[in-house]
N, C-alpha and C positions, 0 to 999 in steps of 0.2 A: 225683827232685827232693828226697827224705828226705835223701839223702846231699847234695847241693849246700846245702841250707840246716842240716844239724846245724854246731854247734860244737866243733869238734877242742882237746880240750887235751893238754898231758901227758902224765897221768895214766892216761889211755885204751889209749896207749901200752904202758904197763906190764902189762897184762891178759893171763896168763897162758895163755890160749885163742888167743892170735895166734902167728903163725910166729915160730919167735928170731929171723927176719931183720927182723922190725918193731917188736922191743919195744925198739932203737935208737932209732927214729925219736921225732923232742919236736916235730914239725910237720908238714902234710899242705897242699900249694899246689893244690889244682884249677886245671888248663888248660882241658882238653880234656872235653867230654861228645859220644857219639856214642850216637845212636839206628836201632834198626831201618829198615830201609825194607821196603817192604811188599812189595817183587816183591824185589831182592836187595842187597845191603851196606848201608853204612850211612851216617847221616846225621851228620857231625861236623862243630860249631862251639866258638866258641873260647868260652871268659867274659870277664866284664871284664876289660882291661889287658892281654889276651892277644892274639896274632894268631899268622896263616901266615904262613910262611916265603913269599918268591916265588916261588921255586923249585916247592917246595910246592904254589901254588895254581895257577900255570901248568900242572902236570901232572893234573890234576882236575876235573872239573867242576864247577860249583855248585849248590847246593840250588835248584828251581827250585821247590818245592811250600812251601815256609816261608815268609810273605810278609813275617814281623816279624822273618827275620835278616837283616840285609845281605848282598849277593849275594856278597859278598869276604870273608864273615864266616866262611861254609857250605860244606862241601865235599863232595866224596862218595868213599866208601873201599869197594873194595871187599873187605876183609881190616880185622879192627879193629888196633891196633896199629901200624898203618902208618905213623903219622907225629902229632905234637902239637904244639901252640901253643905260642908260643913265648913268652917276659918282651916287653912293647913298650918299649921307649927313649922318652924325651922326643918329641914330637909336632915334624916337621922343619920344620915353616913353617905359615903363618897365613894364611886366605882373609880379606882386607876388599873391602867395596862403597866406587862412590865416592860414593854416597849413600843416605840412610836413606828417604827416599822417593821413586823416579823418579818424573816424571810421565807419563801417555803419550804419545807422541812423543818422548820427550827418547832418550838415548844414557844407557846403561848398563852401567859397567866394574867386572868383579870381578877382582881381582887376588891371586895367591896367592906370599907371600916366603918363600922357602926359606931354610935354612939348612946344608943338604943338599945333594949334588947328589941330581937325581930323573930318572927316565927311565917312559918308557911313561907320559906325562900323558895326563889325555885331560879334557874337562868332558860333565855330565851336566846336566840338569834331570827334576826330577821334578814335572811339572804337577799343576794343583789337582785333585783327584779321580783322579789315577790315582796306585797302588801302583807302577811299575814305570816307573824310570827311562829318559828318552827320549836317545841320545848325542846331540853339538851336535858340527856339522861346518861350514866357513865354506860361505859361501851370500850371501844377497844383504840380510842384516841380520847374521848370525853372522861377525867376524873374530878371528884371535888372533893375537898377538906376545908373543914371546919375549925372555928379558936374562935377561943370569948369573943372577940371582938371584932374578928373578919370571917367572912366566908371566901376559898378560892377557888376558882375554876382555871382546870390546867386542860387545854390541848394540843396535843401533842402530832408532829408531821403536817403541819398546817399547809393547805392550798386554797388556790382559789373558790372552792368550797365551802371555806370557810371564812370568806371574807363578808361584813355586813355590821349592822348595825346587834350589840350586844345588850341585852334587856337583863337586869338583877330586879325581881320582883317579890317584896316580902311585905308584910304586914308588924308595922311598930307606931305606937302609942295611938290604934284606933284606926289607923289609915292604912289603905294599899298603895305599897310605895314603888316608882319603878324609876331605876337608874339606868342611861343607858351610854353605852362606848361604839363608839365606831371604829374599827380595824380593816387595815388597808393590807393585802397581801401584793406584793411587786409581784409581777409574773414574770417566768421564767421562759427556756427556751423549752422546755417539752411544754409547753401549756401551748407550743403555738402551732398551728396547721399549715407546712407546706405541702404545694403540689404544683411539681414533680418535686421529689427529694434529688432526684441527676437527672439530666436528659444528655442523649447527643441526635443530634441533626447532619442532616445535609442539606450544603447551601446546594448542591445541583436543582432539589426538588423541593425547593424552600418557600414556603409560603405566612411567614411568619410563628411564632411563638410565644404562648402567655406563662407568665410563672403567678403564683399566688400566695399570700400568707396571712391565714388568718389565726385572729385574736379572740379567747372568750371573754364574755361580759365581768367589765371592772371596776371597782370603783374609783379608780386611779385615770388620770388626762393622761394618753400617750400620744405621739406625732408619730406615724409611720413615712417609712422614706425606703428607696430603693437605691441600691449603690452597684455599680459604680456610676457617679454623678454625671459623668461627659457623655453618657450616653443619651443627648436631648432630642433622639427622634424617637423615645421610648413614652409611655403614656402612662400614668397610675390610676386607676379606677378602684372607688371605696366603692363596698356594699357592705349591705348588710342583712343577714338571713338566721331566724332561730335564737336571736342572742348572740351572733359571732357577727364581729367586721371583719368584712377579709379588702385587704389590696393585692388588685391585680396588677401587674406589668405587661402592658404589650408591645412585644420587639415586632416590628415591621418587617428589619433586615436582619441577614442573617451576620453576625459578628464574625472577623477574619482570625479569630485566635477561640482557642479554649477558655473561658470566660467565669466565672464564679461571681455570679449576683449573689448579695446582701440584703435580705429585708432588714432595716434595723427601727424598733420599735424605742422612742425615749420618751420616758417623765420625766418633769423636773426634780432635778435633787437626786436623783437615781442613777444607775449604769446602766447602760443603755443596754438590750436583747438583739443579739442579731441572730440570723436564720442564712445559714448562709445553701446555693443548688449550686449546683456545678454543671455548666452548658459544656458540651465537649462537640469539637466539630467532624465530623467525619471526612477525614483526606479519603485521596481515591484511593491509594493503597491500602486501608485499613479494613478488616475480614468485617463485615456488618451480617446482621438476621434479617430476610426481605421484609417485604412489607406482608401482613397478614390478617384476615379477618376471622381467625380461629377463636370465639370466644369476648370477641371487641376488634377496635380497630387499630392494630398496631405498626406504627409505622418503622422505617429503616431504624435499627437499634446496633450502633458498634458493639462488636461483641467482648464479651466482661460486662455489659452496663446491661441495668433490669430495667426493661419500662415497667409505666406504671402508667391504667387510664381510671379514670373515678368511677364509682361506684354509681351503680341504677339512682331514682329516687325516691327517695325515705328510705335509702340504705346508708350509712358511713360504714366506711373503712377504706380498701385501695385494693384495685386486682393488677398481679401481678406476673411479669413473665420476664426468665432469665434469657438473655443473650451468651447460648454458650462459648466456644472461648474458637471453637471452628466453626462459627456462624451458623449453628442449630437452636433455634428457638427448643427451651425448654417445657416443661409441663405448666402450664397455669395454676396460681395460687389466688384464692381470693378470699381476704377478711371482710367482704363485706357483710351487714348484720341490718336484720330493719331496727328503723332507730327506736319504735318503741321498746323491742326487747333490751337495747341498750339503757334509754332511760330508766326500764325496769328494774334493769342489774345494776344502774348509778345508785337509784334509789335508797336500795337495799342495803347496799352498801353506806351510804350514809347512816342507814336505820341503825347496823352492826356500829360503826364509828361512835356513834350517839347521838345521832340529830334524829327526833321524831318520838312518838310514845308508840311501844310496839303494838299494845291495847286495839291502838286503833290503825297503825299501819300494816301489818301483819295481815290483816282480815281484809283490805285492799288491795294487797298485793297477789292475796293469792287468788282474788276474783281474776285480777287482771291476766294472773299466769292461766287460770281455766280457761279466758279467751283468745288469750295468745299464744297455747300452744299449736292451732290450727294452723297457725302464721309462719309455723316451721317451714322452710325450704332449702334449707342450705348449713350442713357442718357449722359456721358460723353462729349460725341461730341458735342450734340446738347448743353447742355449749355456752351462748350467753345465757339462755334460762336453764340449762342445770348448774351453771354457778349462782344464779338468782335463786334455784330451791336450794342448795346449799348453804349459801349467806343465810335465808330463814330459816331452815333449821338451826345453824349456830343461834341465832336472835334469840329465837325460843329458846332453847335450852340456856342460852348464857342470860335470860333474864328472867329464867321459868315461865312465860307466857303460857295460859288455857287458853286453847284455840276453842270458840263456839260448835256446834255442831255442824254451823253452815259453810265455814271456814274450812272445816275439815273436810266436808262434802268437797267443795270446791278443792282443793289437794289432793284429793283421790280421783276425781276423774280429772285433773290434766293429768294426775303420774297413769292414769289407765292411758291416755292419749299420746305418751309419752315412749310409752312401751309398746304402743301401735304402731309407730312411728318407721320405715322402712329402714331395713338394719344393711344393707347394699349403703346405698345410696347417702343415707345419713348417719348412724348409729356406727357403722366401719371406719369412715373417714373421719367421725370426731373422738372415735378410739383412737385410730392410729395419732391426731397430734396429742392426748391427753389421755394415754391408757389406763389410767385409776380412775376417772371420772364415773365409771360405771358402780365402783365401788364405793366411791364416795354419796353417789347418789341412793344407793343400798341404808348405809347409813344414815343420811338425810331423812329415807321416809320409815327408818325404827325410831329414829327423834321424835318426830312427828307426827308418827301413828301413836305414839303414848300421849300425847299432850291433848287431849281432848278435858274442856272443862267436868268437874265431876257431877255437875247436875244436871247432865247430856248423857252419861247412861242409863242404860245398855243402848248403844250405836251398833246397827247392823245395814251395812250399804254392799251388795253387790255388783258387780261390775263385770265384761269378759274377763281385765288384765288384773282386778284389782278385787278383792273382797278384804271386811274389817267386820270384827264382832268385838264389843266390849261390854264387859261386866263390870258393876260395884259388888264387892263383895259387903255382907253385912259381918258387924262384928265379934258375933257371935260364935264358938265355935266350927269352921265352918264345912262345906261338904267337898265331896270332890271335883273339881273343875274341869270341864270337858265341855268340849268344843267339836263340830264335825262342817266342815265344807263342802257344798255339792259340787268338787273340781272334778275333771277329767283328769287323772285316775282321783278316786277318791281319797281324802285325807281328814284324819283326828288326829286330837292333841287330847291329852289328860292330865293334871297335876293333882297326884292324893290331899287326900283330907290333910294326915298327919305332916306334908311339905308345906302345907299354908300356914298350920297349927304354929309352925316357926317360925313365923315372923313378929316383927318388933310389935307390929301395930301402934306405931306411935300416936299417930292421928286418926287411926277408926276410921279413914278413906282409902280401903283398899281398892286398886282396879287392875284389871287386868284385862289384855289386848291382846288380840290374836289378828294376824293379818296372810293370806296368801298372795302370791304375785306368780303368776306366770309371765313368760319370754323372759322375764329379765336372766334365768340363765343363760341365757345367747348372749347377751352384750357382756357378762362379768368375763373377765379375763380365764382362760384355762389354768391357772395357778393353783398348786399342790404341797398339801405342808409336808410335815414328818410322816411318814410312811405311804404316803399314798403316789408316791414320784417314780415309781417304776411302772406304772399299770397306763392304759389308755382309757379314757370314760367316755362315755354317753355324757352328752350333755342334761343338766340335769331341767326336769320340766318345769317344778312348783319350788318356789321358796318363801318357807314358815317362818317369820317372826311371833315373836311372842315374846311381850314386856309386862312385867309387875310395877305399880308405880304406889308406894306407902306416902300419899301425901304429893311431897317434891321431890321425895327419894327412888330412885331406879333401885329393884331388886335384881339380881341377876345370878344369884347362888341360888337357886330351887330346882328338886328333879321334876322334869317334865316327861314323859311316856306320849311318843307319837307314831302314828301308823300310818305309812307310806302306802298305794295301794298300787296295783299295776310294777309291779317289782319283775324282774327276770336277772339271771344272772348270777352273778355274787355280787350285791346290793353292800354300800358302805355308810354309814350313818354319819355326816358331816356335818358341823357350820361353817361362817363365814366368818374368819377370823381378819377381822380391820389389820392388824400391826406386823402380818407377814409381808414378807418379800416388797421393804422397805416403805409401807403405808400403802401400797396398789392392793394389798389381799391378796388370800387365797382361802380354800377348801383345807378344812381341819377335822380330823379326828379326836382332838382330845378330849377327855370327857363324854365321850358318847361311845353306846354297845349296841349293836344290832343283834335282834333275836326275831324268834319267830313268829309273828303276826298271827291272823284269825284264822286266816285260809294260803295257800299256797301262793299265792301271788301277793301276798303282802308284809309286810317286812316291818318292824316292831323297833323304834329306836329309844334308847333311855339316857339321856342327860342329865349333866350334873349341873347345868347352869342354860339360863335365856339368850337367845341370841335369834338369829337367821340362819334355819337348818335345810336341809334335803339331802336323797338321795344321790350318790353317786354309783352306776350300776357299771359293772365289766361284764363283758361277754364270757373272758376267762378267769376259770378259778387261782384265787392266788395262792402263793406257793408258803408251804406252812414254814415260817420264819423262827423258829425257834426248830425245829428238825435241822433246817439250812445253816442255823448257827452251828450247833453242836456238829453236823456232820465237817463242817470247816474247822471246826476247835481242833476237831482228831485228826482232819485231815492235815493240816497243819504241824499240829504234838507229830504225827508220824513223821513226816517231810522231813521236819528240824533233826529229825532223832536219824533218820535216812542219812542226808547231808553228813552230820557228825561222822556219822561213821564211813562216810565214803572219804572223809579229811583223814580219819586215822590208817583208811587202808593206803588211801595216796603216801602216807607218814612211811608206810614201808615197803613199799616199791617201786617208790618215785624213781629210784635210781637203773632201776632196770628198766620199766617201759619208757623212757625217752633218752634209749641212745641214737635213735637215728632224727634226722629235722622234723620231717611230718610227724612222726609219733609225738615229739615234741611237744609242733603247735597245736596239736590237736589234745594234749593231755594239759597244756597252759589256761589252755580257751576254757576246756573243762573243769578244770580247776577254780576261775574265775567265774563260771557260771554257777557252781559251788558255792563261793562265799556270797556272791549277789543274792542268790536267791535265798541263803540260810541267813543274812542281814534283814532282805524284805519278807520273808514269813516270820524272823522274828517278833517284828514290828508291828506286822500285823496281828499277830495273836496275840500280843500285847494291849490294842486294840480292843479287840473282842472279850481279853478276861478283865481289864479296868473298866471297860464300859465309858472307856473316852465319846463325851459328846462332840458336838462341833464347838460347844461353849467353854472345851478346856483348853488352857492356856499348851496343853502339849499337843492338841491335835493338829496345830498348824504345822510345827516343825513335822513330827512324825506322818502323813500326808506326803510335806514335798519327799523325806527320805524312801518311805516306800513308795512313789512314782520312779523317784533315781535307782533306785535298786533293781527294783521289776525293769524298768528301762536299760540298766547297764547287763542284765540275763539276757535279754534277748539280742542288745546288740555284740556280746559276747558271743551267741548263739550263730550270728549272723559272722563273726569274724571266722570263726570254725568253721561255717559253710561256705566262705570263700576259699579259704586255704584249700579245702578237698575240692572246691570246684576248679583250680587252680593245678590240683594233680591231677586232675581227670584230663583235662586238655590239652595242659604243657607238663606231657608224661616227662621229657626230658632234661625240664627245665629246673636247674637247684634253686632253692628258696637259702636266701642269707640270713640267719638270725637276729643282725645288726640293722636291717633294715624290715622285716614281716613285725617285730615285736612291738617297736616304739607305734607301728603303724596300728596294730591289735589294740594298745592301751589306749590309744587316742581314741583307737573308735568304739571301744569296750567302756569310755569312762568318761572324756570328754564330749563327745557328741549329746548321750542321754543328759548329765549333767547342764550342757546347752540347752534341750527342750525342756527339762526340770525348771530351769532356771527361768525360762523365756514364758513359760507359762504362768509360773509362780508371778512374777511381775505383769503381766497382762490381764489377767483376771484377779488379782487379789484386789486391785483397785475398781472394780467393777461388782463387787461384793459374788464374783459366781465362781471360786473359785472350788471351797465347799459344798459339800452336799448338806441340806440341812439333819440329817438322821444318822450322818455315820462321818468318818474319817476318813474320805474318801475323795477322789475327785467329782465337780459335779457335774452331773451328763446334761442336763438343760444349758447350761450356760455355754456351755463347749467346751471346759477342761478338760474332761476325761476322751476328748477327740485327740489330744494332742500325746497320748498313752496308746489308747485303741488304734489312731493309724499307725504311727509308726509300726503297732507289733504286727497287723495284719498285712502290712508291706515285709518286715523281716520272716515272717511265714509263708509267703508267696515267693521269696529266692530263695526261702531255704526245701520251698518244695519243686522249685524248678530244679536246685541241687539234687533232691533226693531224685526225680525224674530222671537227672544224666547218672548218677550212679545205678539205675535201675540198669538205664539201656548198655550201661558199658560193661556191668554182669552178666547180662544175656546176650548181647555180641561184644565180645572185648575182640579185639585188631589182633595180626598177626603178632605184631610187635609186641604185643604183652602177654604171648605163652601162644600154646595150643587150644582150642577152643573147647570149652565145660560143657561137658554131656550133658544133658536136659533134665536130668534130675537131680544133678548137683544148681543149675542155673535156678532152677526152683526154689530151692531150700536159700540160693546167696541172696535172691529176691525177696522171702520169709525174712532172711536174718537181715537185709536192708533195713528194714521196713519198721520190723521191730526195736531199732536199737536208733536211727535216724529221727524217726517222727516224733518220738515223746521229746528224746531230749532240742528237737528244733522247734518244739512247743507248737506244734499244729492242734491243740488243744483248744488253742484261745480261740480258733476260728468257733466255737462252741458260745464265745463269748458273744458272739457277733448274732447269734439266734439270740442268745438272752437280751439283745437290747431290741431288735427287732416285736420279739412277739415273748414280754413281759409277764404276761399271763399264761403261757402254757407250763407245768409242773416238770416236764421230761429234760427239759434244755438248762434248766435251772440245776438240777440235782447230778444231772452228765455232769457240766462244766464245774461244781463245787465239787464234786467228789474227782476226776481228773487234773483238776487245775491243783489242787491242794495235795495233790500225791507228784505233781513234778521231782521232789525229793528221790521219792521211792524207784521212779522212772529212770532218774539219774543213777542213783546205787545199781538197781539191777541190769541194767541194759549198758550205761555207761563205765561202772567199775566189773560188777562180778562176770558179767559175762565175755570179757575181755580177755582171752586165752592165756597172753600172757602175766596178765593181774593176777588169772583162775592157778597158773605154773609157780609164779612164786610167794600167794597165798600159802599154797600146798608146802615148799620148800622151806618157808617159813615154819610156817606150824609142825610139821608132820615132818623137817629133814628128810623124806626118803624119797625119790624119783623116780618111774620106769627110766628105764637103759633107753629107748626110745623117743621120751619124753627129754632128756639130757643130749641127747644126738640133736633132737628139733632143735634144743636152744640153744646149743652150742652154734649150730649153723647158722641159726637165725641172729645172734648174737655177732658170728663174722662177718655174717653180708652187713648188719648194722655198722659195723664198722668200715667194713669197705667204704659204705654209703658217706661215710662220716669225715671219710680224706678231701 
């Protein structure tokens, strides 16, 4: 250092004691000083105004142990003499921001004008507290664009993350050149940590209170202060812990009012952050939660306010407990997480953003997660690191990263570790607050199980939860691809010769991946596509991925042949289809056939395309669905054709069976449960012969219409069985037509239309309003409850109706005749029974087995072939066998009468009348 700082004149020159070759020299320029290294050569950087040649630095490595010389500054020789700094040239272009203070959230562009050409750019930042520059690659806030003249870096949603020192390093006219910007982010009020967000106290058992508000690391001077100011028996203590200052406040006394402290945090030239808690005081009349050691130490809490006490150590987050609103302490909630899984998932997140080279962060991240998933204990935890193996899957795949073999290792047994992991305890509780996550992590390891570098197969790692086998394929013609697993039950996969034969083979690196996972069907959601929503399943044991990868391109059109082992039942050949039932998944059939395996207990599936497959097995056989259509087509075709003609018989004797009231309301009701019904089979058979999916624009009108319709039959139904329950009771009582009718339509039309309506609005915004396979209401969601109860309530009055009409057949009272010999009482009980129960649709109760127990064939095939013949049930029970309908059918047609038959209705015709004054 003696020689770097003496000053060279002359004079010095001339000193008789130096070689003649120096006593020339009138000047001495220092470039270059290089120092020992302590194991072997040496450490050479430039001085001011000096630099390496490119050349130069590309063939060397850099000083990695000097932290205050630039990494482009330092180089390492291993022979001194080898090479020196060189004179630097004017500086070839200039870094400006487009602005002197971003905010957070805003977009943030640094741009660098050359005047040079420059090659091998790259940008750097170097964040707040760390010595060692992080590279920036685009990502999902980091982009850059290019012109003659500038290169620009835009990021975008900017926070304190992103604040630091900005590096533009390119190489032009011989030199590595680096520019650098400093960018300041203001911090906002979420960037700050209060605690307590409320409190309330009681001065009876008051022993003072601290509030807190801390600040992360910035590069920005702030003043923090506490308000309100007049409170000068309060005290503010700075610390500082991790990177964060927090100021505390401590109140001694407890304050005589409801109170709202202020952290307010200022820089200059800035507006000031303030943080406001709200102290609330507890009067004696006010309902509070005792004090309690359930969980932490919680003390008097007024009820509506949630305390909150902090978290263990090396946890952040906040546990918390509601004070209900009648002084019951609620359930405990606790975000608390250990902080390394946090940092882990910061990380990660930045990787995805663009800070970092995935190269090399990826392959540490994932060591990190193999040791950290031991460290699980708490719902918190586990979804910080499955959103951490999520974030790297997207990385990888959004920058195509080859994962080493070792990397991969390390991914497969935390995800074995993962899926060990207790499904009580943890796996339940971090379903219920993030029910796709299970799916999403299904996902994560098909990314990630194909991204294996290609000079690392054939990879075979077995595991309890997890096994992987991969093959390169050569590219030659090639053979058939099969795969077998030693799981419990056993499983193969096979894809022919001729399915590979048709690929692109662009690049001559084909691979392909097969992977098993057991438990993971325990955690995926129970979720059912198209046709599989009627049935109950077994949860399913093993699930098969299996990915082709041409290169960097995903194959996913090939048939694949797999064999399921350990089968009972009727077995259904599914995958896991990512984009149902709004991105959470579910179990699909499309595309796959199940046939018959080698042996009896093993079940044979054929795909049209790769994914993650398995079994889903029933106990019960399902019901053959094209029999059940076609038997409902006819059933239906008949009904309609039934109805019709029970409208034209009504067309010509309407005016004789209702001259008395009851016959009347009873031939009204009937009437309208005529056209409801021959409206809602219309509808529906219309349905079934267009082949309306849930995706056509008619299925949602036609849907609300036949729920209205089916719903206005049975409440029509029901208006019917009051009226006869109404004569049964109050034999003597006259019914007015001016008031039974308007009441009949209201509740024959306006009621159903009420539920039609209230449903249609309640679950259409809930996406569960449809079924996804038919036009129909859907029964998961709960629309089709709002159909099924109502009618199995209108079935249960209208069988307590049929009930009193049984009993008042077989003892009718003095008052209404002489009492019916026992064999006549039999036969009015038969003719009850037979002409009551079809048309008061005790049929559906039929329905109610069919949702019950899905799988049995018997319940299914009753209720489609009774329910679709309601029509026919109506004609014959409700028109033809009607004595008087049957008297002047006859008179109709055939003019001619017994003498007898004319006496009846003659008589029957004057008590009508009587009746009628």
């Amino acid at each position: 250092m003696e020689v770097l700082e003496k000053t060279w004149v002359p004079s010095f020159f001339s000193n008789p004691i130096l070689p003649p070759s120096l006593r020339d020299l009138i000047a001495i320029s220092l470039t270059t000083v290089c120092a020992t290294k302590h194991d072997e050569g040496f450490n050479c950087f430039c001085l001011p105004g000096h630099g390496w040649n490119a050349s130069v630095f590309y063939h060397h490595n850099t000083c990695h142990d000097s932290y205050w010389f630039h990494s482009h500054n330092c180089i390492i020789f291993h022979q001194p003499n080898t090479g020196y700094c060189q004179l630097l040239p004017p500086v070839p272009g200039n870094l400006s921001l487009n602005s002197a203070m971003p905010s957070s959230g805003n977009t943030v562009s640094l741009a660098v004008f050359l005047s040079h050409e420059a090659t091998h750019l790259s940008w750097h930042l170097q964040p707040l507290g760390n010595h060692k520059p992080v590279i920036l690659q685009s990502g999902t806030q980091v982009s850059f664009s290019a012109e003659t003249d500038r290169a620009i870096l835009t990021i975008t949603n900017v926070s304190q993350d992103w604040a630091g020192q900005y590096i533009c390093r390119f190489v032009s006219r011989g030199f590595l050149w680096e520019l650098h910007q400093m960018v300041e982010v203001p911090l906002k009020a979420s960037d700050v940590i209060r605690h307590p967000s409320q409190l309330s106290i009681s001065c009876n058992a008051f022993s003072g209170f601290q509030l807190r508000c801390c600040i992360p690391k910035t590069n920005l001077t702030y003043a923090a202060s506490w308000s309100p100011q007049y409170l000068s028996s309060t005290t503010a203590l700075l610390s500082s812990t991790s990177g964060t200052q927090c100021l505390t406040l401590v109140e001694p006394s407890c304050p005589k009012n409801d109170t709202k402290y202020t952290c307010k945090l200022q820089s200059p030239g800035l507006a000031p952050v303030s943080i406001p808690i709200s102290v609330s005081i507890i009067q004696d009349h006010d309902i509070t939660c005792p004090q309690d050691s359930l969980g932490g130490d919680w003390n008097i809490t007024k009820a509506g306010h949630v305390a909150q006490i902090p978290c263990p150590v090396n946890r952040t987050g906040m546990v918390e407990r509601n004070c209900g609103a009648k002084g019951i302490w609620g359930p405990i909630t606790s975000s608390c997480t250990d902080v390394r899984l946090v940092a882990m998932f910061h990380t990660a997140q930045l990787l995805l953003a663009g800070q970092g080279n995935p190269k090399k962060k990826v392959p540490q991240l994932m060591a990190e997660l193999r040791e950290h998933v031991v460290t699980v204990n708490s719902p918190s935890d586990l979804l910080a690191l499955l959103d951490t193996v999520k974030i790297l899957a997207q990385v990888v795949t959004r920058t195509r990263t080859a994962l080493p073999s070792q990397t991969m290792e390390d991914f497969l047994v935390a995800t074995n570790d993962l899926l060990e992991l207790d499904l009580d305890s943890l796996w339940a509780p971090a379903l219920a607050q993030v029910p796709s996550v299970s799916s999403t992590i299904l996902q994560a390891v098909e990314n990630l199980g194909q991204s294996l570098c290609s000079s690392d197969h054939p990879f075979n790692l077995i595991l309890p939860n997890v096994q992987l086998q991969t093959k390169l394929l050569e590219p030659k013609i090639p053979e058939d691809y099969s795969v077998s697993f030693s799981t419990h039950p056993p499983l193969r996969a096979k894809i022919p010769h001729h399915a590979l034969a048709q690929l692109a083979w662009e690049t001559g690196q084909v691979s392909i991946s097969s992977m098993v996972l057991s438990k993971l069907g325990h955690i995926l959601p129970m979720n059912y596509g198209q046709g599989l929503r009627d049935l109950v399943y077994d949860t399913p044991d093993l699930v098969l991925s299996n990915s082709i990868k041409d290169g960097n391109q995903t194959i996913t059109k090939v048939k694949i042949i797999m064999d399921f082992g350990g089968t009972k039942g009727s077995p259904t050949c599914v995958f896991w289809d990512h984009n149902l039932f709004q991105g959470a998944g579910a179990w699909s059939r499309e595309g796959c056939e199940a046939g018959v395996g080698d042996t009896h207990s093993t079940t044979q599936c054929i795909c049209s395309h790769l994914t993650s497959f398995s079994i889903l097995m029933s106990l019960h056989s399902v019901p053959d669905n094209p029999t059940l259509t076609l038997l409902s087509q006819v059933g239906l075709g008949a009904s309609i054709l039934a109805l019709l003609l029970c409208l034209g018989i009504y067309r010509v004797v309407w005016r004789v069976i209702v001259r008395n009231k009851i016959s009347y309301f009873r031939h009204v009701a009937l009437l309208n449960v005529v056209l409801c019904l021959l409206a809602a089979d219309t509808f529906f058979l219309g349905t079934s012969l267009l082949s309306l999916g849930p995706h056509s624009p008619l299925c949602l009108p036609v849907t609300f219409l036949c729920h209205f319709f089916y719903l206005a039959t049975f409440f029509w139904m029901l208006a019917q069985a009051l009226v006869l329950a109404h004569q049964l009771i109050f034999v003597f009582h006259h019914l007015s037509k001016h008031h039974v009718l308007p009441i009949m339509f209201i509740l024959g039309y306006l009621c159903p239309l009420g539920l039609a309506g209230t449903t249609l609005g309640l679950y259409i915004p809930q996406g569960k309003y449809l079924r996804e396979d038919a036009c129909w209401l859907d029964g998961k969601g709960g629309a089709l409850y709002t159909f099924v109860g109502p009618v199995l309530v209108i079935v249960g009055v209208n069988g307590l109706v049929l009930a009193m009409a049984v009993v008042k057949l077989l003892r009718p009272s003095l008052s209404e005749g002489p009492q019916i010999e026992k064999r006549q009482a039999i036969l009015g009980v038969i003719k009850a029974l037979f002409i009551l129960m079809p048309i008061f649709g005790l049929t559906w109760v039929l329905g109610l087995a069919t949702l019950m127990d899905g799988g049995n064939k018997f319940p299914h095939y009753l209720f489609t072939v009774l329910n679709t013949s309601q029509g026919i049930f109506i004609l014959l029970f409700g028109c033809l066998m009607d004595k008087k309908i049957q008297e002047e059918l006859l008179k109709h047609f055939c003019c001619i009468l017994p003498i007898v038959s004319t006496v009846s209705l003659a008589t029957n015709d004057m008590s009508d009348l009587e009746s009628n004054k």
